[in-house]
N, C-alpha and C positions, 0 to 999 in steps of 0.2 A: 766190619762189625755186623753181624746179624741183628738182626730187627727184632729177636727175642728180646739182647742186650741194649738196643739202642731203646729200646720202650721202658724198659725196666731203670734206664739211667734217669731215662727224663722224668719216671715216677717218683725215683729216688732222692732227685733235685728239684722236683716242684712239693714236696711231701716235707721237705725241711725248711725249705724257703717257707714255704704257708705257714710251716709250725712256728716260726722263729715270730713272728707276727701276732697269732692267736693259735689256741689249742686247736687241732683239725678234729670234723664232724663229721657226718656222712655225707652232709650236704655239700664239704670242700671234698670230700672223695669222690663224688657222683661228676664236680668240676674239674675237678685236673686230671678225670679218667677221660671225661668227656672231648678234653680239649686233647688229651694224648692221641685219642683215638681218631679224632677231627684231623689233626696235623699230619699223623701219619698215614693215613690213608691219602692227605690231599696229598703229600708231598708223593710217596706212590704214583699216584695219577698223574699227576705232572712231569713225571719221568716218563712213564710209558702208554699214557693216555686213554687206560683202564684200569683198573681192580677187580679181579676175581670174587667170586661170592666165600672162597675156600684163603682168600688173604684178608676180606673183612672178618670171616669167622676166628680167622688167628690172631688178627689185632685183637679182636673184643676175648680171645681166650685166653693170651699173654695177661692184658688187664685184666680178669674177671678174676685170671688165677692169681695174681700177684696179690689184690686185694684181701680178697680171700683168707690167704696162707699170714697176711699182715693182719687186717682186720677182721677175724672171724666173727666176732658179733656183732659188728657193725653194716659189715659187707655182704648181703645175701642177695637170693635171687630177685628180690625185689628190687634192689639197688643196682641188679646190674641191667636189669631190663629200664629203667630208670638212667642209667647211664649209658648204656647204649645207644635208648632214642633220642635222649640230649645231643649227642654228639651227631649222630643223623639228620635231627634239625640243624644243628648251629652250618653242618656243613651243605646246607640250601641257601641257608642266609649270603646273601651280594658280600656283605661285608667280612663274610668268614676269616680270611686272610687276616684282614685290619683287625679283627677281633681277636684272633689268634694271637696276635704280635704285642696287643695291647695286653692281652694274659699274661703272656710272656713277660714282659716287659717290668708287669706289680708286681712278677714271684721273685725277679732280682733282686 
């Protein structure tokens, strides 16, 4: 599976799971962009034990465009530079993993 399709799956099933819960906001799309983008880069890294600046820019462009094409009023440039840098912190943070899994874990 490419990594266009495996990003766009995982949006597809944290995007319903959240909905099924509470109606989604910008503020759960800035989250489950953040945490796509966190995950798939770590898991990236952990395979090969770096990430190009040309594979971070394609995660953040898979998600920026997905949103987008789904939420156009919701979704702008403001919220993906907002989701971008969320996801850039979360994956500093020691606990990223555990936090990750713990996301994971509420959207089932």
């Amino acid at each position: 599976m490419e990594i266009q399709q495996l990003i766009i799956q995982h949006l597809d099933y944290l995007l319903l799971k959240k909905s099924e819960v509470k109606p989604l906001n910008v503020e759960t799309l800035i989250e489950i962009g953040s945490y796509v983008a966190g995950g798939v880069l770590r898991g990236r890294f952990s395979l090969v034990k770096e990430v190009s600046q040309e594979e971070i820019n394609g995660v953040f462009g898979v998600i920026g465009n997905f949103f987008k094409e789904h939420f156009p009023e919701d979704f702008t440039e403001k919220e993906f530079v907002i989701m971008r840098n969320k996801a850039l912190e979360l994956m500093q943070e020691t606990t990223f993993d555990s936090d990750l899994q713990s996301f994971m874990n509420t959207s089932r």
